[in-house]
N, CA, C and O of each residue as an XYZ file, in Angstrom:
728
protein
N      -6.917     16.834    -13.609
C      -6.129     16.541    -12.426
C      -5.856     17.847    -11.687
O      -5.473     18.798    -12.368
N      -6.039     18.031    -10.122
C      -5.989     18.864     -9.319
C      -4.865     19.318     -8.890
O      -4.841     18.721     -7.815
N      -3.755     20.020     -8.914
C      -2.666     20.260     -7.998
C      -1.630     19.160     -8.621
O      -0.622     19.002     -7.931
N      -1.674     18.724     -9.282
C      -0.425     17.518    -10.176
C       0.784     17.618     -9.802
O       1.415     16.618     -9.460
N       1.270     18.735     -9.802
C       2.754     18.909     -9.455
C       2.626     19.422     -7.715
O       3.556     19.048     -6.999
N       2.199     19.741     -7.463
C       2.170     19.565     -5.638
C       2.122     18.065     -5.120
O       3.005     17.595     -4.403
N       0.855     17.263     -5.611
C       0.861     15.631     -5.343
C       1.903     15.378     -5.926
O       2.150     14.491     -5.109
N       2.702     15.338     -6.551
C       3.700     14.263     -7.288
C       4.986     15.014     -6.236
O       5.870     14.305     -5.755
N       4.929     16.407     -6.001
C       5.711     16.556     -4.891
C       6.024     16.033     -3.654
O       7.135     15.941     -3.132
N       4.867     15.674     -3.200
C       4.003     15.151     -1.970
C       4.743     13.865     -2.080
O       5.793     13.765     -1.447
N       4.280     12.756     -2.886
C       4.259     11.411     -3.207
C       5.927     11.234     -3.430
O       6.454     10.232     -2.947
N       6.749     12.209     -4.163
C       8.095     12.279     -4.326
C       8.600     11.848     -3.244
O       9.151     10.766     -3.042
N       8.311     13.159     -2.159
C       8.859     13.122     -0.849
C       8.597     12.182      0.255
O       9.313     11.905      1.217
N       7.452     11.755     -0.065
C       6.856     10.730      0.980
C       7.372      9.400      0.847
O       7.868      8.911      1.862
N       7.351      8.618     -0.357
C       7.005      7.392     -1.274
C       8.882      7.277     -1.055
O       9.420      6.254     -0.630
N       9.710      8.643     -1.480
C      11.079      8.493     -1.539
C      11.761      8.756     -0.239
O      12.985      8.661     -0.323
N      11.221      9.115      1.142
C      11.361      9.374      2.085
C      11.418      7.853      2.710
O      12.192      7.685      3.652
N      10.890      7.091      2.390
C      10.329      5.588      2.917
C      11.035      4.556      1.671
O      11.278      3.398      2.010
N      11.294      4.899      0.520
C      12.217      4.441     -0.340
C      13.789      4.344      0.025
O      14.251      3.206     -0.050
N      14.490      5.157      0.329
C      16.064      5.650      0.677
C      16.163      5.035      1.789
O      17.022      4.160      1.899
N      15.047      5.448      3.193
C      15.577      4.576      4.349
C      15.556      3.042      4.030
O      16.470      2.342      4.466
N      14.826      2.648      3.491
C      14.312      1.178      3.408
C      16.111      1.104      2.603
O      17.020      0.641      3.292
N      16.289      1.401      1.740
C      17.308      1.121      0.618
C      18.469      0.774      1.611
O      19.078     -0.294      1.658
N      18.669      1.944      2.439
C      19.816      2.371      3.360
C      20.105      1.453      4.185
O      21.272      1.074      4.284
N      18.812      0.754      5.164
C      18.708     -0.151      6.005
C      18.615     -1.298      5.685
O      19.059     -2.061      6.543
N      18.094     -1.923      4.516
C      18.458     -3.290      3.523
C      20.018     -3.343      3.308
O      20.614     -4.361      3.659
N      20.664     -2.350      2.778
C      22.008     -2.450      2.292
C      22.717     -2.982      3.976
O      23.079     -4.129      4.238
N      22.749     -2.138      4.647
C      23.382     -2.472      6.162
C      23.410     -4.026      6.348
O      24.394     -4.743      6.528
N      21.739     -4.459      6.236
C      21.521     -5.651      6.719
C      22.343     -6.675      6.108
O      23.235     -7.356      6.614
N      21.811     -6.661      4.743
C      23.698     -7.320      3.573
C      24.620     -7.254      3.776
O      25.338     -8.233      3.575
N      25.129     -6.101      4.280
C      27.010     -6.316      4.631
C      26.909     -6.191      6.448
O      28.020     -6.100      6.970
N      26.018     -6.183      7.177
C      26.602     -6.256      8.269
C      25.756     -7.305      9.209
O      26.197     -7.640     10.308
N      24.536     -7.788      8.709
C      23.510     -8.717      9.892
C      23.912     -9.991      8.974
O      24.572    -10.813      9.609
N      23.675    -10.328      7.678
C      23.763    -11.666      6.193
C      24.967    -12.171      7.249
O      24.671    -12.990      8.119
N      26.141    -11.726      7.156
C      27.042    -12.351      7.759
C      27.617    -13.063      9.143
O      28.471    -13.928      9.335
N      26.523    -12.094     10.244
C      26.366    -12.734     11.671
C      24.947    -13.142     11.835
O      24.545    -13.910     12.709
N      24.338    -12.661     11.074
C      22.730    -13.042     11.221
C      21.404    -13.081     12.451
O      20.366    -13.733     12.556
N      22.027    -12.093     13.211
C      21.066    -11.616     14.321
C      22.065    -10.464     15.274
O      23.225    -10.581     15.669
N      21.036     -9.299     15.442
C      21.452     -8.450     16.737
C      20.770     -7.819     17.686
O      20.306     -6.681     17.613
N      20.707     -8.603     18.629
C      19.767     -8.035     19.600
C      19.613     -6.739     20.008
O      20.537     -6.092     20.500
N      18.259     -6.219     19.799
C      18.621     -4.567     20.050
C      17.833     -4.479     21.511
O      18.087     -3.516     22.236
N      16.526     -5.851     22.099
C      16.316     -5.939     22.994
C      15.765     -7.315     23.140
O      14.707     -7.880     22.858
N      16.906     -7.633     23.697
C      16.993     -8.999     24.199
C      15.352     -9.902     24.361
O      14.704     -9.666     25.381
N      14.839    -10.788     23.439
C      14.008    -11.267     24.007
C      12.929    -10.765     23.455
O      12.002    -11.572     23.519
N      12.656     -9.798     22.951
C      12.115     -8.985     22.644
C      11.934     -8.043     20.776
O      10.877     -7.925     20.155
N      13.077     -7.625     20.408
C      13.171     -7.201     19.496
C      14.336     -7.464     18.711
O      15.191     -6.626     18.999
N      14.800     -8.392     17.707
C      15.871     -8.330     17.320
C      15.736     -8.087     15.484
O      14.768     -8.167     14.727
N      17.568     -7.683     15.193
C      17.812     -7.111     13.801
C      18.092     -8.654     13.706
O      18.682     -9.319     14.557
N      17.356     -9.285     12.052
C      17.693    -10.661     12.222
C      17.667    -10.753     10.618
O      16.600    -10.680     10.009
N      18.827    -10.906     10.007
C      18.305    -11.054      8.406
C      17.522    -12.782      8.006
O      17.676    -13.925      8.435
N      16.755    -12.186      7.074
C      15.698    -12.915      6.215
C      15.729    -12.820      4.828
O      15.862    -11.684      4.374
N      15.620    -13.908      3.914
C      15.375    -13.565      2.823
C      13.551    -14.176      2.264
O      13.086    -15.277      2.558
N      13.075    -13.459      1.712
C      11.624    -13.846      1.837
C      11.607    -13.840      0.380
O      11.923    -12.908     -0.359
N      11.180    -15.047      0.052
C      10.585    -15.116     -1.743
C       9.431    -14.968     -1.716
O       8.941    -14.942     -2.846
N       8.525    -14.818     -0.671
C       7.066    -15.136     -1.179
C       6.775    -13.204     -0.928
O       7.599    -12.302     -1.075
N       5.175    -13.098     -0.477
C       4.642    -11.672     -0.023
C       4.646    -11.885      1.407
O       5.404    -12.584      2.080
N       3.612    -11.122      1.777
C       3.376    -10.865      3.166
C       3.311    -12.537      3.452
O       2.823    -13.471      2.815
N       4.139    -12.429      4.887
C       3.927    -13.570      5.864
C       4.493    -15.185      4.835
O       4.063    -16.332      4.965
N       5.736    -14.582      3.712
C       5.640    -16.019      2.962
C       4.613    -16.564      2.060
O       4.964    -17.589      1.476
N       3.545    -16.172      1.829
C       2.551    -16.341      1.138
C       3.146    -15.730     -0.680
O       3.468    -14.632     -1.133
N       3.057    -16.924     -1.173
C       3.325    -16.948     -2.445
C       4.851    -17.490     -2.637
O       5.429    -17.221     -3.690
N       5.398    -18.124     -1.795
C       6.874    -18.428     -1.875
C       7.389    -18.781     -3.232
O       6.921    -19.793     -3.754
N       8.197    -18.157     -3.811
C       8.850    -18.900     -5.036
C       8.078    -17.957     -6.516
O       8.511    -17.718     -7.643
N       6.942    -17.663     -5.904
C       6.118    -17.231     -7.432
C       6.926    -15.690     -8.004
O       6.311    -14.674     -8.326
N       8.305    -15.846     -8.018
C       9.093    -14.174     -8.434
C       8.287    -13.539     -9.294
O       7.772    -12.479     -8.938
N       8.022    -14.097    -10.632
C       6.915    -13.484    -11.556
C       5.535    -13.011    -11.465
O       5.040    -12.206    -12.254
N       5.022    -13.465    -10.615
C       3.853    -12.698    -10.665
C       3.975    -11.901     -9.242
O       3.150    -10.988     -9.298
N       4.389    -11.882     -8.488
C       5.101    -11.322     -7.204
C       5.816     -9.988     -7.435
O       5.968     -9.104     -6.592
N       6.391     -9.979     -9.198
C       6.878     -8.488     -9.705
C       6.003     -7.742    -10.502
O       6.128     -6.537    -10.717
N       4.757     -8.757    -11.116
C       4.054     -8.017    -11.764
C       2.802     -7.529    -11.065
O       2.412     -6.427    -11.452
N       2.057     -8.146    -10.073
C       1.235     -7.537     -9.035
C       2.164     -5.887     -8.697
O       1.849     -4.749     -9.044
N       3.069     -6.252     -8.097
C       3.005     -4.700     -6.984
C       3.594     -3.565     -8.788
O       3.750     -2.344     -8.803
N       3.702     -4.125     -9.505
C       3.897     -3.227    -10.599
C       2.229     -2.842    -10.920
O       2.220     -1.658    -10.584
N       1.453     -3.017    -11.171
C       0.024     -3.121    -11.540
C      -0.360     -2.153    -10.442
O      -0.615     -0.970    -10.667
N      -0.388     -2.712     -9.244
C      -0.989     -2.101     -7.863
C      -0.060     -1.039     -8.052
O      -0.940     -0.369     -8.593
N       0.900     -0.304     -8.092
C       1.789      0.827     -8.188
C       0.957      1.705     -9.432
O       0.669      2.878     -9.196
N       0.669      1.231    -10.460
C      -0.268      2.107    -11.247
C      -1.727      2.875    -11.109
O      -2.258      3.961    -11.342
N      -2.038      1.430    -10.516
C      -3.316      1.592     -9.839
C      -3.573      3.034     -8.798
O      -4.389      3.953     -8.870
N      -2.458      2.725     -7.830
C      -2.346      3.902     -6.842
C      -1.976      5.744     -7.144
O      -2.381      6.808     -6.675
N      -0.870      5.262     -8.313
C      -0.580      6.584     -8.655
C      -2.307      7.066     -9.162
O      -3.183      7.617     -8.495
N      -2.312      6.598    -10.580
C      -4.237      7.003    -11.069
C      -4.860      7.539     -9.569
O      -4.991      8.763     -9.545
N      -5.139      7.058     -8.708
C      -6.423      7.386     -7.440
C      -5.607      8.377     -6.869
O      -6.221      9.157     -6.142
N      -4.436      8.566     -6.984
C      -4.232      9.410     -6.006
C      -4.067     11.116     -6.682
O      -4.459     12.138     -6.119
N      -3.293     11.017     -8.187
C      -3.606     11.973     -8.944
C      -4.635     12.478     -9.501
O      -4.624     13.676     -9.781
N      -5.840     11.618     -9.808
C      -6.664     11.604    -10.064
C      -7.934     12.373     -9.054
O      -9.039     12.857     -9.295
N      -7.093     12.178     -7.817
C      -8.054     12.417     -6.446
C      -9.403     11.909     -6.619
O     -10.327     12.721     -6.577
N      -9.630     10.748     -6.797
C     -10.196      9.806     -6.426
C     -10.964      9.806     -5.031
O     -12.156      9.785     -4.728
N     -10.067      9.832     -4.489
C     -10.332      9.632     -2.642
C      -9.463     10.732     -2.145
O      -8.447     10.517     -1.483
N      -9.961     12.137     -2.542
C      -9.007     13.143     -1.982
C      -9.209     13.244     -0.591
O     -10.323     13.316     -0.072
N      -8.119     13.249      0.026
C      -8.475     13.366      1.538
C      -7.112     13.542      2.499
O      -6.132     12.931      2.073
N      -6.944     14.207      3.594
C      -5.448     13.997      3.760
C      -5.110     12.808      4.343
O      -3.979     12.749      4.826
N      -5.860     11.786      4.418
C      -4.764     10.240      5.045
C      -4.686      9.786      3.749
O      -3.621      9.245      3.454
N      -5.566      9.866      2.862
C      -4.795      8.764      1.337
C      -3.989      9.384      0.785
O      -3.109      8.837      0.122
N      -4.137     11.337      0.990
C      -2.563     11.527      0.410
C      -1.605     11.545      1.306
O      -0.813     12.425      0.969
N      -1.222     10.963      2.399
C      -0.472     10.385      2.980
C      -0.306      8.977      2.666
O       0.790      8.623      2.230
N      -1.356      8.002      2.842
C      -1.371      6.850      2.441
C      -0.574      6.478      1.086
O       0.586      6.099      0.920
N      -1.714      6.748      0.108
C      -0.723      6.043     -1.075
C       0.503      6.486     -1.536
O       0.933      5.881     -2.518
N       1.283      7.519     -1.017
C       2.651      7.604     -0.980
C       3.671      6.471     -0.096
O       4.707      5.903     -0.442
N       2.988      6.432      1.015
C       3.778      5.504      2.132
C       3.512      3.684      1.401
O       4.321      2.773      1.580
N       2.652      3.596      0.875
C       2.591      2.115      0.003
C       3.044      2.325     -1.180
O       2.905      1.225     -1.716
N       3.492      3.016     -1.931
C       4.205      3.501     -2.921
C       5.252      3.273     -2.806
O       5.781      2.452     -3.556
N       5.868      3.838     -1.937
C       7.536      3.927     -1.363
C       7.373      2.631     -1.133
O       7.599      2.147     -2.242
N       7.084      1.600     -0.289
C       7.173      0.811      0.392
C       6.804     -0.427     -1.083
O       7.568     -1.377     -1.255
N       6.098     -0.301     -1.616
C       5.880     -1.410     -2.822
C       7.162     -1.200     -3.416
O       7.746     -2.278     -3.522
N       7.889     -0.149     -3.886
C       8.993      0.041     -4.176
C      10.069     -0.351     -4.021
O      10.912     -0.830     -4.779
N      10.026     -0.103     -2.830
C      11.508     -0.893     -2.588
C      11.401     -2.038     -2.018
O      12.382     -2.211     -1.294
N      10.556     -3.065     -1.985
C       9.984     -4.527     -2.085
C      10.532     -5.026     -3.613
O      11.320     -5.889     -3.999
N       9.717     -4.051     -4.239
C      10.113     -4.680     -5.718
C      11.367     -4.721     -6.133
O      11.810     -5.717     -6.705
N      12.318     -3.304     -5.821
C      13.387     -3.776     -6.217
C      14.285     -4.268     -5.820
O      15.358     -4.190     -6.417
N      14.083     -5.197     -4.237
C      14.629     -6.495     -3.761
C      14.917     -7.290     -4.540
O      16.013     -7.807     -4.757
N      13.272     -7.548     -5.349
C      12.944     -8.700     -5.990
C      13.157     -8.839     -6.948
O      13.283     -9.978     -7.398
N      13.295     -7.742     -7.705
C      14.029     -7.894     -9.006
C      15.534     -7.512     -9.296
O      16.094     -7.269    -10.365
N      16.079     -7.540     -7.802
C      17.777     -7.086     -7.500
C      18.024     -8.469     -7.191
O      18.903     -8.882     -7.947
N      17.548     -9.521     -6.257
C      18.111    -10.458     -5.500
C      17.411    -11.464     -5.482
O      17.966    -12.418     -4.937
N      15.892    -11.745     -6.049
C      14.994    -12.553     -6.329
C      14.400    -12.759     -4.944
O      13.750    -13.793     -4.789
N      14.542    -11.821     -3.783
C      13.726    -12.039     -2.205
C      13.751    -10.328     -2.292
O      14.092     -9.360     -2.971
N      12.913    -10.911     -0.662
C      13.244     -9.546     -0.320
C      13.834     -9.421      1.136
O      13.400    -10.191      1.993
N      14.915     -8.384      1.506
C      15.274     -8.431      2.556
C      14.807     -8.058      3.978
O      14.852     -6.905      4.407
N      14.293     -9.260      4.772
C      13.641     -8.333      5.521
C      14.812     -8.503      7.053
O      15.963     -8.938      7.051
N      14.004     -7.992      8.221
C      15.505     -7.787      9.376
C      14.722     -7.799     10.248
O      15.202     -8.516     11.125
N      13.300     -7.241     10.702
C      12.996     -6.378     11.975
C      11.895     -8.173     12.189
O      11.096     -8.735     11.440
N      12.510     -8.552     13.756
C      12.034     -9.849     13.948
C      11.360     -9.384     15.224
O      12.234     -8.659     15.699
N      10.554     -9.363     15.890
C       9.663     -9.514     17.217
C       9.955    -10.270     18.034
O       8.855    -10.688     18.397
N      10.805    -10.845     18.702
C      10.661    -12.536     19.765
C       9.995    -12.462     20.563
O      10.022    -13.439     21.311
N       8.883    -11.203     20.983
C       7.929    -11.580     22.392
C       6.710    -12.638     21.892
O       5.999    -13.482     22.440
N       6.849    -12.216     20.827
C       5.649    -13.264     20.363
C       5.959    -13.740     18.891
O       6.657    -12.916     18.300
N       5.668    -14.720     18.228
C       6.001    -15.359     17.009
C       5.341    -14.865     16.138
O       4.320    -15.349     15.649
N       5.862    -13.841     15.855
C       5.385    -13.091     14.013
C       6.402    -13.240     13.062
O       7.441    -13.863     13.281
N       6.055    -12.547     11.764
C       6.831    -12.752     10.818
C       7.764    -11.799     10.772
O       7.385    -10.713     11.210
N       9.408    -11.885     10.190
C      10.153    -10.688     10.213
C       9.820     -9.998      8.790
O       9.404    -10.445      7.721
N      10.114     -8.959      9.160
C       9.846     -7.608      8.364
C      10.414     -6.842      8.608
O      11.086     -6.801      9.638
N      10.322     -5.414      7.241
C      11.201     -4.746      6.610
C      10.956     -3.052      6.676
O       9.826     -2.931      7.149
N      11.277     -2.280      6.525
C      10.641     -0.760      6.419
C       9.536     -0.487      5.902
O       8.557      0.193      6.209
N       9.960     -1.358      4.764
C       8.692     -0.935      3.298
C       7.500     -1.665      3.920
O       6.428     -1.076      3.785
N       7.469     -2.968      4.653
C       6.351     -3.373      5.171
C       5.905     -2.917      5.945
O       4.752     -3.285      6.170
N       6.500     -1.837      6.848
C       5.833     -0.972      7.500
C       5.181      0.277      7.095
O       4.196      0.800      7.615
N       5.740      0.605      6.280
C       5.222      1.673      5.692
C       3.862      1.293      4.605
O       2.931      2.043      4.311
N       4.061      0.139      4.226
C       3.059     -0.370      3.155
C       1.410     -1.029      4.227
O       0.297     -1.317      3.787
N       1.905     -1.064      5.623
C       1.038     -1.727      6.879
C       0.493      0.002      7.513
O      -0.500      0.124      8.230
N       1.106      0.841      7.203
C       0.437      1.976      7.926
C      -0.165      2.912      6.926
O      -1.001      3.719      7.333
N       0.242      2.889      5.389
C      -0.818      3.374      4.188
C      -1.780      2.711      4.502
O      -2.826      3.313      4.743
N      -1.738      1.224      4.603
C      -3.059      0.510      4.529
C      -4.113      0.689      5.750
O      -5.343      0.685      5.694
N      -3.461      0.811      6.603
C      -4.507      1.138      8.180
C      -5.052      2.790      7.567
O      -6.215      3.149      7.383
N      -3.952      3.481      7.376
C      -4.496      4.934      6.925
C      -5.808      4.771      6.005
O      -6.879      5.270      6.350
N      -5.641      3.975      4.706
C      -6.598      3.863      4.174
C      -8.077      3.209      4.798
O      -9.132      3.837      4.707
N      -8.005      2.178      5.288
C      -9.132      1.908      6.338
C      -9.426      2.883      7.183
O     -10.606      3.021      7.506
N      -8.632      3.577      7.606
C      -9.055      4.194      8.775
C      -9.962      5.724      7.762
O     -10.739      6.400      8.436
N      -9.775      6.110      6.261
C     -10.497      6.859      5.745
C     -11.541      6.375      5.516
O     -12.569      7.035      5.366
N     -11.471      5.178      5.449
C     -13.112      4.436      4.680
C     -14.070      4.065      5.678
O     -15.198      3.626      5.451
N     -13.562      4.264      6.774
C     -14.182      3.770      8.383
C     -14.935      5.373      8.548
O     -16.123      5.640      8.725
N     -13.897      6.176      8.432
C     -14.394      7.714      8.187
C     -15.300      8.631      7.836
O     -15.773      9.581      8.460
N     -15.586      7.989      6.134
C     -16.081      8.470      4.994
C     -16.340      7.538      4.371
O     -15.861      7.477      3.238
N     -17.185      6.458      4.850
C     -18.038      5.246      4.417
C     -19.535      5.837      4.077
O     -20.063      5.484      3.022
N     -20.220      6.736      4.966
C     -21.237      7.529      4.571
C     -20.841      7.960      3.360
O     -20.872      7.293      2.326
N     -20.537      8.865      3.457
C     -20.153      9.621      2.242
C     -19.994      9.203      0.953
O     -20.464      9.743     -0.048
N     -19.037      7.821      1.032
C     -18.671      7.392     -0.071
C     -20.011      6.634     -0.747
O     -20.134      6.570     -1.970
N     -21.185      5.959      0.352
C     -22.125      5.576     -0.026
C     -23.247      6.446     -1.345
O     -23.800      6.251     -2.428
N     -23.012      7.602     -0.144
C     -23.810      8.613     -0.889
C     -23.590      9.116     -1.922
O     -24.455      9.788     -2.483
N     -22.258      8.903     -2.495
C     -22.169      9.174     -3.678
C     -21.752      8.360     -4.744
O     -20.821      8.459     -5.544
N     -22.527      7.644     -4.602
C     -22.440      5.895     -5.390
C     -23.611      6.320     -5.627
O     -23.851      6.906     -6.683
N     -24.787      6.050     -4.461
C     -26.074      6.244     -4.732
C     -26.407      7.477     -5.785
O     -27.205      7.016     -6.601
N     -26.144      8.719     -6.062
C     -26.158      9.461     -6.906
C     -25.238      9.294     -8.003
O     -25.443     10.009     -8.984
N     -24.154      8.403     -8.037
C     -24.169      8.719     -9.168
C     -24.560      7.653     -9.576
O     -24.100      7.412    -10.692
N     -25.455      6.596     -9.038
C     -25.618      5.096     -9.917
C     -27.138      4.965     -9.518
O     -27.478      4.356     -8.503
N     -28.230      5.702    -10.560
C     -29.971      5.661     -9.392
C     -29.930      4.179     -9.644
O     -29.036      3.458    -10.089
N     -31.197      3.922     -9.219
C     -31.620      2.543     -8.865
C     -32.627      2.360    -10.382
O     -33.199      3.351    -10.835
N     -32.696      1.575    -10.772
C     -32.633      0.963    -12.379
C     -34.230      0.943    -11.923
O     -34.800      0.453    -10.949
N     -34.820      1.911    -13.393
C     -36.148      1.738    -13.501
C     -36.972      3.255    -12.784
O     -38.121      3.638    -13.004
N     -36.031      3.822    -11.984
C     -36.525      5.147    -11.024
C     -36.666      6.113    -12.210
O     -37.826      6.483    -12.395
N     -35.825      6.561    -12.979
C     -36.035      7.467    -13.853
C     -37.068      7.126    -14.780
O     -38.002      7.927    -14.737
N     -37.189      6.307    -15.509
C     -38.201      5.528    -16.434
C     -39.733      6.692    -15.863
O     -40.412      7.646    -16.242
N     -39.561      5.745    -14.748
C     -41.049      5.473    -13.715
C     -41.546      7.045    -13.629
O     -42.728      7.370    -13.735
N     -40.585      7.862    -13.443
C     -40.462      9.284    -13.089
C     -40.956      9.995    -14.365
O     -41.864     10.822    -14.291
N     -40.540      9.774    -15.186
C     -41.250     10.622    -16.866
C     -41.661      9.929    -17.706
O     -41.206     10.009    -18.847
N     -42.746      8.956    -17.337
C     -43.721      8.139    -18.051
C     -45.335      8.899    -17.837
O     -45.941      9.260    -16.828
N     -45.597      8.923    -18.998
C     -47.037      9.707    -18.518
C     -48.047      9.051    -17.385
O     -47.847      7.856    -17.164
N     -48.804      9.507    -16.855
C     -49.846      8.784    -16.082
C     -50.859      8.332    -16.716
O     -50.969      8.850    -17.827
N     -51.839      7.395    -16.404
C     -52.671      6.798    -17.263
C     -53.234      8.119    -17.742
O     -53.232      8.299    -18.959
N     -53.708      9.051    -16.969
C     -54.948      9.843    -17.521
C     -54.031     11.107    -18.477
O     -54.615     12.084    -18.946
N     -53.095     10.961    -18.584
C     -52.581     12.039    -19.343
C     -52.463     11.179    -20.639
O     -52.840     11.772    -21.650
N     -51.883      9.518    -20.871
C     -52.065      9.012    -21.654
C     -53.040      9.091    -22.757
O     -52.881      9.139    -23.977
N     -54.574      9.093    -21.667
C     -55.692      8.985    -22.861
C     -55.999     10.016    -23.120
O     -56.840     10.207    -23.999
């Protein structure tokens, strides 16, 4: 592992930078939106609106708490490995998997604080789903990450292709020729 204690610095600051606000701005929403339950910050447009969401993104998975805590626990392992590991060293994934780090984080411990998760930030120009810090932060690791693989899709090809030849190339390559045979 490369730089271990710089990345885990990195990921500290990033992952807990996007952890604390999320924490900070969930708590608010509990003692001050739960109880009036909407505040327009632009009319029509953007409002603070509490939600409680059992499922994942967009409601999808409603009700399933258990496997809903053990996914982003799994995927949280997953990420630390690639990113210490430098896997995909690059500077948007070490930006990236800190900002979905933080953000899986404090999703999870909604969900295993309150059995939802709290979300607030509602859209009214157009009908989307409301959402939370961590979903933003967990929506802009993930563009980050596309946007490396959109990047360094060559690259990543090319080194698949070397390290995986094509089955039968080597064989073919140090097999005698007929006439050296006889």
């Amino acid at each position: 592992m490369k730089q271990t204690p710089r990345l885990l610095l990195q990921a500290v600051l990033i992952g807990g930078s996007v952890l604390v606000i999320d924490r900070l701005v969930k708590q608010w929403c509990v003692d001050v939106l739960m109880p009036i339950g909407t505040i327009p910050f632009w009319k029509d447009v953007l409002h603070f609106t509490y939600a409680e969401n059992t499922g994942a993104a967009f409601s999808m998975l409603a009700g399933q708490r258990k496997l809903l805590t053990v996914l982003p626990v799994a995927a949280l392992f997953l990420l630390l490995f690639l990113y210490l590991r430098r896997v995909y060293a690059h500077p948007l994934t070490d930006l990236a998997f800190p900002l979905i780090m933080g953000g899986a984080i404090g999703n999870l411990i909604d969900r295993v604080q309150y059995g939802y998760v709290v979300d607030f930030l509602e859209i009214r120009l157009f009908k989307f789903a409301i959402f939370n810090i961590a979903d933003c932060a967990i929506s802009v690791g993930a563009a980050l990450l596309v946007l490396y693989l959109l990047l360094n899709w060559r690259e990543l090809d090319d080194t698949q292709n070397k390290a995986d030849p094509k089955p039968g190339l080597e064989e073919d390559a140090e097999a005698p020729s007929a006439e050296e045979a006889v």
